[in-house]
C-alpha positions as CSV (number, residue, x, y, z in Angstrom):
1,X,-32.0,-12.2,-28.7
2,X,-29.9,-14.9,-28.5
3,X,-26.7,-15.2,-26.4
4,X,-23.8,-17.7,-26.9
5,X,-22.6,-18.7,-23.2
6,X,-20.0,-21.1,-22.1
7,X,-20.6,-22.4,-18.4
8,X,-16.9,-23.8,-17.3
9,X,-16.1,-26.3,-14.4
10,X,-12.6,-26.5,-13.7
11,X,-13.3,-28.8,-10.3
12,X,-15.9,-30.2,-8.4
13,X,-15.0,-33.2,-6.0
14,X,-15.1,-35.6,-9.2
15,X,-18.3,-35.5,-10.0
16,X,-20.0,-34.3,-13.0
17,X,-20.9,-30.4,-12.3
18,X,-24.3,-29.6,-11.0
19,X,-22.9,-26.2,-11.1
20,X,-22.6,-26.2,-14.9
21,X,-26.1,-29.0,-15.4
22,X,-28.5,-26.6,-13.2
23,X,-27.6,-23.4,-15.0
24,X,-27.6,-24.7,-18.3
25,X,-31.1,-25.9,-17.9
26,X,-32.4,-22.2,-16.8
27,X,-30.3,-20.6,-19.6
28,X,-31.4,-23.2,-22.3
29,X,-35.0,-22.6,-20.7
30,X,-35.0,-18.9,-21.9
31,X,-33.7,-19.9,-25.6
32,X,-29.5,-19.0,-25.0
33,X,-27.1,-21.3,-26.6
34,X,-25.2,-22.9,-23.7
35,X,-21.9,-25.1,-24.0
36,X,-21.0,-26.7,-20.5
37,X,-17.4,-27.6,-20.1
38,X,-16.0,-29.8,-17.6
39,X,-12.3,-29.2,-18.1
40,X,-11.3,-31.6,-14.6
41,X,-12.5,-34.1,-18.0
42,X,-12.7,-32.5,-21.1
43,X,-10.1,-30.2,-22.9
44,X,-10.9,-26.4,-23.4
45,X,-12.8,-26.3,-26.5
46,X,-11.2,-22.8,-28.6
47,X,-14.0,-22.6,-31.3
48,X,-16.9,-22.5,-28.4
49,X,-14.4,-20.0,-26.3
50,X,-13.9,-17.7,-29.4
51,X,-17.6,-17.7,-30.2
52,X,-18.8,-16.5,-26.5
53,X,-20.4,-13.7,-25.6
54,X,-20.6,-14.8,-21.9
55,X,-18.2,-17.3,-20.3
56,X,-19.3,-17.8,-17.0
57,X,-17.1,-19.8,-14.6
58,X,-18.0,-22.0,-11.9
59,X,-16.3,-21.8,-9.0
60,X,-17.8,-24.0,-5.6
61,X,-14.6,-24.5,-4.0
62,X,-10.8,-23.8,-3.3
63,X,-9.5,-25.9,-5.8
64,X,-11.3,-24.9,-8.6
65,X,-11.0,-20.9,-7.4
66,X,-7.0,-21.5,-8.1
67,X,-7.0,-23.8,-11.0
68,X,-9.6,-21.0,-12.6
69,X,-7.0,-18.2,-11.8
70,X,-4.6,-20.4,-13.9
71,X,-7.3,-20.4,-16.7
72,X,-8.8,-17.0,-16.7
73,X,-5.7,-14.9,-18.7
74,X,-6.1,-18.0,-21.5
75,X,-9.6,-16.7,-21.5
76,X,-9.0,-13.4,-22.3
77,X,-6.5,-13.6,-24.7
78,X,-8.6,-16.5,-26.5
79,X,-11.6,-13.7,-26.6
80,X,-11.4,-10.3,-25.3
81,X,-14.9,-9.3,-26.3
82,X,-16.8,-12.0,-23.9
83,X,-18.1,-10.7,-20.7
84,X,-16.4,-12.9,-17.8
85,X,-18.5,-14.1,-14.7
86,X,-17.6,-16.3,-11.7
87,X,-20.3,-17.6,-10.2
88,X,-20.6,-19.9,-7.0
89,X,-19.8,-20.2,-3.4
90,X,-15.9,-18.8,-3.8
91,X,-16.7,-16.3,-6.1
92,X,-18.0,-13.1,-3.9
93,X,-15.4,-15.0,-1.2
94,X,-12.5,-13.5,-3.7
95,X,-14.1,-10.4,-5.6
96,X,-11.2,-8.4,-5.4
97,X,-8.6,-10.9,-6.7
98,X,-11.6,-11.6,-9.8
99,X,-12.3,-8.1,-10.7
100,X,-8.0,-7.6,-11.1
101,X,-8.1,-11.1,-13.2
102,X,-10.8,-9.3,-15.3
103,X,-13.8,-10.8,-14.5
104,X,-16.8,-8.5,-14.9
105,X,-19.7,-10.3,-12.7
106,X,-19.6,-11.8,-9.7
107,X,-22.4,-14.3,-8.8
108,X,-22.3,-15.8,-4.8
109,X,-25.1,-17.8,-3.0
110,X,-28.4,-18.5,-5.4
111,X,-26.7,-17.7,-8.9
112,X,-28.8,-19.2,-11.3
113,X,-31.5,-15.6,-11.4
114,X,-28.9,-13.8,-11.5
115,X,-27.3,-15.5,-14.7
116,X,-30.3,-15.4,-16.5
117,X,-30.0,-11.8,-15.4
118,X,-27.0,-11.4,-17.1
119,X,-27.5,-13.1,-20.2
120,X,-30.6,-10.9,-20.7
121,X,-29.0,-7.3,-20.1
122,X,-26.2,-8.7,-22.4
123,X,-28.9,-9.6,-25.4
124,X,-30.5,-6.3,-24.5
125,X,-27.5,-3.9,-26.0
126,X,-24.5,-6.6,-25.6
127,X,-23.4,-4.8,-22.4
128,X,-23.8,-5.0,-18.6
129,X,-24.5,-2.5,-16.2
130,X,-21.7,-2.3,-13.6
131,X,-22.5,-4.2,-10.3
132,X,-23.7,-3.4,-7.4
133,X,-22.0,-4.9,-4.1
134,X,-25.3,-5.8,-3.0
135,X,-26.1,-7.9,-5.8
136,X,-23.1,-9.9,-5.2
137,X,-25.0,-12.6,-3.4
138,X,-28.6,-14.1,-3.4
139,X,-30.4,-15.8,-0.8
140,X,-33.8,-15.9,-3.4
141,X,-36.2,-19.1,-3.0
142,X,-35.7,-20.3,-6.2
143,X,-37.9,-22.8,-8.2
144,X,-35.5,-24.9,-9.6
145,X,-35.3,-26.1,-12.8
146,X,-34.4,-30.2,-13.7
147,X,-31.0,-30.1,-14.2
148,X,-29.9,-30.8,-18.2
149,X,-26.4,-32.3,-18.2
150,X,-26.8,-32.9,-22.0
151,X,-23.8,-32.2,-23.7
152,X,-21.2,-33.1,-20.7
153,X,-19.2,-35.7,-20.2
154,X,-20.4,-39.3,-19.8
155,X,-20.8,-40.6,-15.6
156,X,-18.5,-43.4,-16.7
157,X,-16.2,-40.6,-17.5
158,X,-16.3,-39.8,-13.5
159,X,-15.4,-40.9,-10.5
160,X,-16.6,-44.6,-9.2
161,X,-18.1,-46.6,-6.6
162,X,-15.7,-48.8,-5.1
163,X,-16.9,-52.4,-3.6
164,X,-14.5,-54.4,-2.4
165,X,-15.2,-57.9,-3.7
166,X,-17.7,-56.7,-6.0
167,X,-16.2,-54.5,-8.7
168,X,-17.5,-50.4,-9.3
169,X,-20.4,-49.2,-10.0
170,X,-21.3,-45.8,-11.9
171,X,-22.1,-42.9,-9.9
172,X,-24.4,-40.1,-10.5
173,X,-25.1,-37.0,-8.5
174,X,-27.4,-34.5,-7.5
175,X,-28.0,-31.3,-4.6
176,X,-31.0,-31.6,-2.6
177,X,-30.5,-28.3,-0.5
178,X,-27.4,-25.9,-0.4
179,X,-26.4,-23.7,2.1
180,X,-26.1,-24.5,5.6
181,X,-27.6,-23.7,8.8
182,X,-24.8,-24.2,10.6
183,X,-21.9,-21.5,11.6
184,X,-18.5,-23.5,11.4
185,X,-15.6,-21.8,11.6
186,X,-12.9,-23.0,9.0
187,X,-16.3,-23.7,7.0
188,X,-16.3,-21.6,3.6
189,X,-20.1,-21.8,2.9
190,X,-20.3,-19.8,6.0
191,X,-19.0,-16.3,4.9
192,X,-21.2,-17.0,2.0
193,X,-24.8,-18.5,3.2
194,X,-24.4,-17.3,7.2
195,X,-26.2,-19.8,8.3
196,X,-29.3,-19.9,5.3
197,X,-30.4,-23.2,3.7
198,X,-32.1,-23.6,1.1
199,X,-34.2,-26.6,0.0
200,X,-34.3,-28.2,-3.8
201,X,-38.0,-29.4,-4.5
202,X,-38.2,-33.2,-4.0
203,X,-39.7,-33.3,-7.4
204,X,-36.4,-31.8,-9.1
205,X,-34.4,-34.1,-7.1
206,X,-35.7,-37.0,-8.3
207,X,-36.2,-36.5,-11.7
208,X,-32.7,-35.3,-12.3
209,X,-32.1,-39.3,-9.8
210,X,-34.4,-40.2,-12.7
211,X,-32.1,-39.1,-15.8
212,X,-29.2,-40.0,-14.4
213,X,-30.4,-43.8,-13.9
214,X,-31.7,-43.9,-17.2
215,X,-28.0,-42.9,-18.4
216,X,-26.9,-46.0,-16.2
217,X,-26.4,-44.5,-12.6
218,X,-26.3,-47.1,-10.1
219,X,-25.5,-45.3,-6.9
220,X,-26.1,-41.4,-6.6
221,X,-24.1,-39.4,-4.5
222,X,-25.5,-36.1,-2.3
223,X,-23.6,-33.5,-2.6
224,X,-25.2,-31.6,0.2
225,X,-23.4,-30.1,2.4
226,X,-25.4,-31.7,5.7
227,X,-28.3,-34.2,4.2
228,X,-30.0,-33.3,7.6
229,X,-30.0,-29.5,7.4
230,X,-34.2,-30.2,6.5
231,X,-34.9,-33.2,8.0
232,X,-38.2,-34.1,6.8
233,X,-37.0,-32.8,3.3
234,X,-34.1,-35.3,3.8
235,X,-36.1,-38.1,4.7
236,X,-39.3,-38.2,2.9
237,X,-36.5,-38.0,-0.1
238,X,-35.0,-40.9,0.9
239,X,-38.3,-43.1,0.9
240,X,-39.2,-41.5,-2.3
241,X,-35.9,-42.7,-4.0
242,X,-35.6,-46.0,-2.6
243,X,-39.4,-46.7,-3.7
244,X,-38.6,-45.7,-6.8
245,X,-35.0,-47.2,-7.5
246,X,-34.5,-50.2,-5.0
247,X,-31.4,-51.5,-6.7
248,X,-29.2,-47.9,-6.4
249,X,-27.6,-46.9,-3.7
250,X,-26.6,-43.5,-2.3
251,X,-25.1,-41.7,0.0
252,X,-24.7,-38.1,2.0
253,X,-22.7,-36.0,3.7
254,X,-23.8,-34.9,7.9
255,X,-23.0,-33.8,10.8
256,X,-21.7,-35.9,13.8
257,X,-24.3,-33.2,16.1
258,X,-27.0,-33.9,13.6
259,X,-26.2,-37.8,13.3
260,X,-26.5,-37.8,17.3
261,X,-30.0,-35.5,17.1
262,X,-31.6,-37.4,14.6
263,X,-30.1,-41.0,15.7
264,X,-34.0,-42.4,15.4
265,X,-33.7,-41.8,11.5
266,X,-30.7,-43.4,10.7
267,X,-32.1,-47.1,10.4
268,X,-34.3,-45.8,7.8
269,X,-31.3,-44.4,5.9
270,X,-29.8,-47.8,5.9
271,X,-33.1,-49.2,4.9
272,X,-33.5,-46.8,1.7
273,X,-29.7,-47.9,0.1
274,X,-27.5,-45.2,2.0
275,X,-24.2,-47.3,1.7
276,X,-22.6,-44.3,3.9
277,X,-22.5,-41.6,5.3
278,X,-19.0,-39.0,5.1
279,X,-18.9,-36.6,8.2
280,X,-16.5,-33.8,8.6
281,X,-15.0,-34.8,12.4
282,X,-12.1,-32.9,11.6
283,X,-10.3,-33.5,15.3
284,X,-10.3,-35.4,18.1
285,X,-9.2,-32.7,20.2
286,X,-11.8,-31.2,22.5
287,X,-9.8,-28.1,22.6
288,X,-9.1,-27.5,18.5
289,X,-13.1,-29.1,17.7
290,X,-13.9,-25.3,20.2
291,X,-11.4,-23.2,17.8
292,X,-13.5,-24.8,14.8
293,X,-16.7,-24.4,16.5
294,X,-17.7,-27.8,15.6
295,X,-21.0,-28.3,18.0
296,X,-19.4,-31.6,18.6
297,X,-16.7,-33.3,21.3
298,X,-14.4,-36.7,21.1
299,X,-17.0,-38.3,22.8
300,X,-19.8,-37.6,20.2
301,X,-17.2,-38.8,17.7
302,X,-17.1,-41.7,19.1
303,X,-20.7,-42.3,20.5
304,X,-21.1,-42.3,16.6
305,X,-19.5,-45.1,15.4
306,X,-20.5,-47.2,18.1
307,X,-24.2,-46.6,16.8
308,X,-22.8,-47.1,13.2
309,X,-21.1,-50.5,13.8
310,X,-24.5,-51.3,15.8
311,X,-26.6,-50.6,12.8
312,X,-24.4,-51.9,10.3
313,X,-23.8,-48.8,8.8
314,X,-20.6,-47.1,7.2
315,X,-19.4,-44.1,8.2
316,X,-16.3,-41.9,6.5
317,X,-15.1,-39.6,8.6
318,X,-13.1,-36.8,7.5
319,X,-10.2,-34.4,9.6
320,X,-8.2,-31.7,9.2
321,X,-5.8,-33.2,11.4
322,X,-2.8,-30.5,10.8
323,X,-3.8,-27.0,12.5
324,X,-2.0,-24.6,14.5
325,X,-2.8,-26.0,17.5
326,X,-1.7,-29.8,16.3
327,X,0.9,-31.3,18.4
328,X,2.8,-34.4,17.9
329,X,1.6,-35.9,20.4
330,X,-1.8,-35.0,19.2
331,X,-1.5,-36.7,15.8
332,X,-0.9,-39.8,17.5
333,X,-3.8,-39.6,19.6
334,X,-5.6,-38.9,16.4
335,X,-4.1,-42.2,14.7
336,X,-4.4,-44.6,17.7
337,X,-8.4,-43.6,17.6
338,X,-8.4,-44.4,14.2
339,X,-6.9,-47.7,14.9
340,X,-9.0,-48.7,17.8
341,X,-12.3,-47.7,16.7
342,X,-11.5,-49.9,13.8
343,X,-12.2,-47.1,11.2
344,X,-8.5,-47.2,9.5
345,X,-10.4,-48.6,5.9
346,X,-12.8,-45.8,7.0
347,X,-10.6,-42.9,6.0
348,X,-8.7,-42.0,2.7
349,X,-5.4,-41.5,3.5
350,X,-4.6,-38.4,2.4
351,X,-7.5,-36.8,5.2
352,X,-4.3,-37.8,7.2
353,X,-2.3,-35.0,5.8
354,X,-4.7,-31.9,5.5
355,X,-3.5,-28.6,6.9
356,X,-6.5,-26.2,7.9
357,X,-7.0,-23.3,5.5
358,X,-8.1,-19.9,6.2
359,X,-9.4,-18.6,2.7
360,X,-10.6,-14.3,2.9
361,X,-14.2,-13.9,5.2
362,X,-12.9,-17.0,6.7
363,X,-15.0,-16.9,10.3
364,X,-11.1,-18.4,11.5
365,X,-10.3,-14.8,11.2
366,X,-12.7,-13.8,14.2
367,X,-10.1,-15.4,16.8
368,X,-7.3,-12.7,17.9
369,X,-5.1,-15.3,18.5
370,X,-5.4,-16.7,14.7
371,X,-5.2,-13.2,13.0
372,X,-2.0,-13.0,15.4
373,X,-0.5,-16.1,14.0
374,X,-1.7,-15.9,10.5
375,X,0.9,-13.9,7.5
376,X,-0.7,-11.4,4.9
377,X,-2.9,-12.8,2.5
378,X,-1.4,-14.6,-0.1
379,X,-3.5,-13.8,-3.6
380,X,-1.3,-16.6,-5.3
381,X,-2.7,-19.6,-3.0
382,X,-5.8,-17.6,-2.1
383,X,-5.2,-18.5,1.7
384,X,-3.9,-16.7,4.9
385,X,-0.6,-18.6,5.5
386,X,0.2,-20.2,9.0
387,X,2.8,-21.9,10.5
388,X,2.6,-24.7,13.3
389,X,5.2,-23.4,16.7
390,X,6.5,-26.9,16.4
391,X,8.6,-27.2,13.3
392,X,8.3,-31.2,13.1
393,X,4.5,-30.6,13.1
394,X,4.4,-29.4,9.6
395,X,7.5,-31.4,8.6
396,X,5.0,-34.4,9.5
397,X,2.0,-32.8,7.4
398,X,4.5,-33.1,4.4
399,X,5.5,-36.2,4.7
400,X,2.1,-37.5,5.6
401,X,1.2,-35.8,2.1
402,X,3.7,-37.4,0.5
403,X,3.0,-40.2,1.7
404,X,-0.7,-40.1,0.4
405,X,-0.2,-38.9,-2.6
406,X,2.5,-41.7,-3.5
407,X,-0.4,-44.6,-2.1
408,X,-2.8,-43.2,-5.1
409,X,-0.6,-43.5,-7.5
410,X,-0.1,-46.8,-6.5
411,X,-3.3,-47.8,-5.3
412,X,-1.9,-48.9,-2.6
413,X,-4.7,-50.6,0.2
414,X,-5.1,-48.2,3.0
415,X,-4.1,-50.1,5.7
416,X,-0.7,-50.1,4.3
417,X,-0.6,-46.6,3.5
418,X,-1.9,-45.6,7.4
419,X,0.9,-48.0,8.8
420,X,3.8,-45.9,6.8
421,X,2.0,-42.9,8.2
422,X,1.7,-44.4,11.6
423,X,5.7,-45.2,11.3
424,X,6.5,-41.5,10.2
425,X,4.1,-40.0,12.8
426,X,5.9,-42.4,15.5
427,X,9.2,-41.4,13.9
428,X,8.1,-37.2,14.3
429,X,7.5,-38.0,18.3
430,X,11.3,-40.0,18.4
431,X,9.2,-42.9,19.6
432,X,9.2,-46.4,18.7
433,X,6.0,-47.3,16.3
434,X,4.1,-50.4,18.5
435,X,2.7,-53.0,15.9
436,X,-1.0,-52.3,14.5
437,X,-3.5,-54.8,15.9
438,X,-4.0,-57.6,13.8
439,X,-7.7,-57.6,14.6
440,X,-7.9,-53.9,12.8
441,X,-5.9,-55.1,9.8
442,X,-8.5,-58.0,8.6
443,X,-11.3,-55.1,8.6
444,X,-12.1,-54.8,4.6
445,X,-14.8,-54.3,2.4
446,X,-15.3,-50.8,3.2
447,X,-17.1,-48.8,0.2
448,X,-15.5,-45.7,-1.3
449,X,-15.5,-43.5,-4.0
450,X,-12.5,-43.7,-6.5
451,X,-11.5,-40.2,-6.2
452,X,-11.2,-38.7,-2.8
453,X,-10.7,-35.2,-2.3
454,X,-11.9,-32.3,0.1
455,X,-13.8,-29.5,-0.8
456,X,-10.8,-27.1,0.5
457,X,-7.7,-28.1,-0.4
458,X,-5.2,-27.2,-2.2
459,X,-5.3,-28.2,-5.9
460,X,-2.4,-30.8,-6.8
461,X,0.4,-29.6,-9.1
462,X,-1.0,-31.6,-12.1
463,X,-4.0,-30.0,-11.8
464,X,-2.8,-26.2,-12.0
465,X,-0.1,-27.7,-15.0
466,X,-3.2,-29.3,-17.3
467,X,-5.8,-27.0,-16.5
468,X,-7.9,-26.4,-20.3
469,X,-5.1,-28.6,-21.7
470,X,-5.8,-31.5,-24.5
471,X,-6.6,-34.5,-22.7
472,X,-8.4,-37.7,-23.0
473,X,-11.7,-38.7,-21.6
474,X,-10.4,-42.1,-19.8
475,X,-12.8,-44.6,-18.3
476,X,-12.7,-44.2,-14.6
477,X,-10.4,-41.3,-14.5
478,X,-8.7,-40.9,-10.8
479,X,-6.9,-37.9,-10.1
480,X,-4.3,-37.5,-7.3
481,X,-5.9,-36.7,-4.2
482,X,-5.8,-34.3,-1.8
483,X,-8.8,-35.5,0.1
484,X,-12.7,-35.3,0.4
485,X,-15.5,-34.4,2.2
């Protein structure tokens, strides 16, 4: 029997969903009638909704756990009779907020078995047997199916390469592992994948590369979260691809510990059309980089670019710069490093302004002294609230949002936008701001996506207020920023 499912995105990173393209193609597979919807760039579409008999939501990160929240009670009343399911790395991460929402299955870690699981029991007698907690999340070895993004939103539709000089370019995407085998603490894949990988077949990879260039991809984004969790899988990829597209580009996310462990293989990244590299640095404080449990120092940080700049490479690093451990005096040494090194057109501005976030299973929680400084958990924002001892500390996080957010709207360049934040950081401390040096202004022609964000923010107001509303598909649609990783 057939089923009629609608998989929904509400967020992921501007891109166009592998979380909705991968389970479409398994569902599709097996003879279901699948509608993906993208709602970050489509509106909710009612007559789909109403004809449902499994609406299955995908849900890989913060934002799009709160913005779905926002959109589950529309659900409901829209059609009562469809079985809800959230499915994705924050799903088993907030079971008990789901289940009270209504939500009926709850799909964590290797989801797309236990969808087709789903959708079977339901054709069966229309029903689904209640679930177990252990079936909550799947570490299976799957053989993954060619993603089919038919139906979704064009990649113009999505976020763009930016070249300075040169114009955009359109960008495609694609996953070749998930997980991670690393044990982070702030991380949220850890609660989820405790330190499992697991590998996408090459093959898969590159014909969904394949597709996508055929649609008129001309750089492809990894959305990975460490490229160099498998390195052999990584890099016999990366040969593949650039032998078989030449002219596109790419590039991944990793580690600063694995960019200094596999240091031999990044010449061969530059070769193969990696235009950079994004690495989650986070701080350059030794002490708060030992509360994250980073596996890297300052020095490694830094040790890092130099072998960038000596390669030619790009790197973008990411921080978390506001924690409670942040001082003032802290934030400047985070901006005058950022000056120095010469990375200022290196980072979006709003990773200037992110506050750490301790979501539920949150490995933060494991250190007595952040369960003493942490409030109740807050179902509404889906965190543990904190506040910084130092009251200008997250007076300055504010303003440095602000600050961000205003710059996007904008487009201001970001070496403006650091200098206001450099004045209002220098402002915070009661100290005079010393003039940027010149030599760091001139640096341009850094690459960059269009729409910067990180995977655990919070989701902007606009976002929570449009969520399933009408809206158009624009060309190059940018929404306001709270960062990326």
């Amino acid at each position: 029997m057939v089923v009629n499912i609608v998989l929904i995105s509400t967020y992921e990173l501007g891109r166009q969903p592998f979380g909705l393209a991968s389970p479409a193609a398994w569902l599709r597979k097996r003879g279901h009638r699948v509608v993906a919807l993208d709602l970050a760039r489509q509106s909710l579409d009612k007559a789909a909704i109403g004809d449902a008999e499994l609406i299955a939501i995908y849900l890989p990160m913060h934002t799009a756990t709160r913005l779905a929240a926002q959109l589950i009670p529309q659900l409901r009343k829209q059609n009562p009779r469809a079985h809800l399911c959230c499915y994705g790395l924050y799903a088993p991460m907030n079971v008990d907020y789901l289940r009270a929402l209504g939500v009926s299955t709850i799909l964590g870690g290797e989801f797309e078995e236990g969808l087709i699981d789903l959708a079977e029991r339901l054709a069966a007698d229309g029903n689904s047997i209640p679930q177990s907690s252990e079936s909550l999340i799947s570490m299976a070895r799957l053989q993954f199916e060619v993603p089919d993004r038919s139906g979704m939103p064009a990649m113009e539709n999505y976020a763009h390469l930016i070249v300075p000089g040169y114009g955009y370019r359109i960008v495609g995407s694609t996953e070749a592992s998930r997980g991670c085998k690393h044990l982070c603490r702030h991380c949220p894949i850890v609660p989820v994948y405790k330190g499992v990988f697991r590998i996408v077949s090459r093959d898969v990879v590159l014909e969904d590369v394949r597709r996508q260039v055929a649609a008129g991809a001309q750089h492809i984004t990894f959305g990975d979260p460490d490229f160099f969790n498998g390195i052999r899988h990584a890099m016999e990829l990366a040969e593949a691809f650039h032998r078989e597209f030449p002219a596109v580009t790419y590039d991944v996310t990793i580690k600063i510990e694995h960019l200094l462990k596999y240091e031999k293989h990044l010449p061969a990244l530059r070769d193969t059309g990696c235009l950079f590299v994004i690495s989650a640095v986070e701080s350059v404080d030794d002490a708060v980089l030992g509360f994250l449990d980073k596996g890297h120092t300052r020095e490694d940080f830094l040790r890092v670019i130099k072998t960038f700049n000596e390669l030619g490479m790009t790197l973008h690093p990411t921080f978390v710069p506001f924690t409670p451990w942040t001082t003032v005096d802290g934030y400047l040494d985070l901006l005058r490093v950022i000056e120095q090194q010469g990375v200022i057109e290196n980072v979006a501005p709003i990773q200037l302004g992110i506050r750490l976030l301790i979501p539920e299973g949150s490995r933060m929680l494991e250190l007595e002294e952040v369960r003493r400084l942490v409030g109740l958990f807050d179902p509404q924002s889906l965190a543990y609230p904190w506040k910084n001892a130092d009251e200008r500390v997250d007076a300055l996080s504010e303003t440095v949002q602000e600050i961000a957010a205003a710059a996007e709207r904008q487009k201001e360049s970001r070496p403006a936008t650091f200098e206001r934040i450099w004045r209002a950081a220098h402002a915070a401390a009661g100290l005079p701001a010393p003039k940027i040096s010149p030599h760091v202004r001139s640096r341009a022609g850094v690459p960059f996506l269009s729409e910067p964000w990180y995977c655990c923010a919070e989701p902007t107001r606009d976002q929570l207020v449009s969520i399933g509303a009408q809206k158009p598909l624009v060309k190059n649609a940018v929404a306001s920023a709270d960062g990326f990783v």
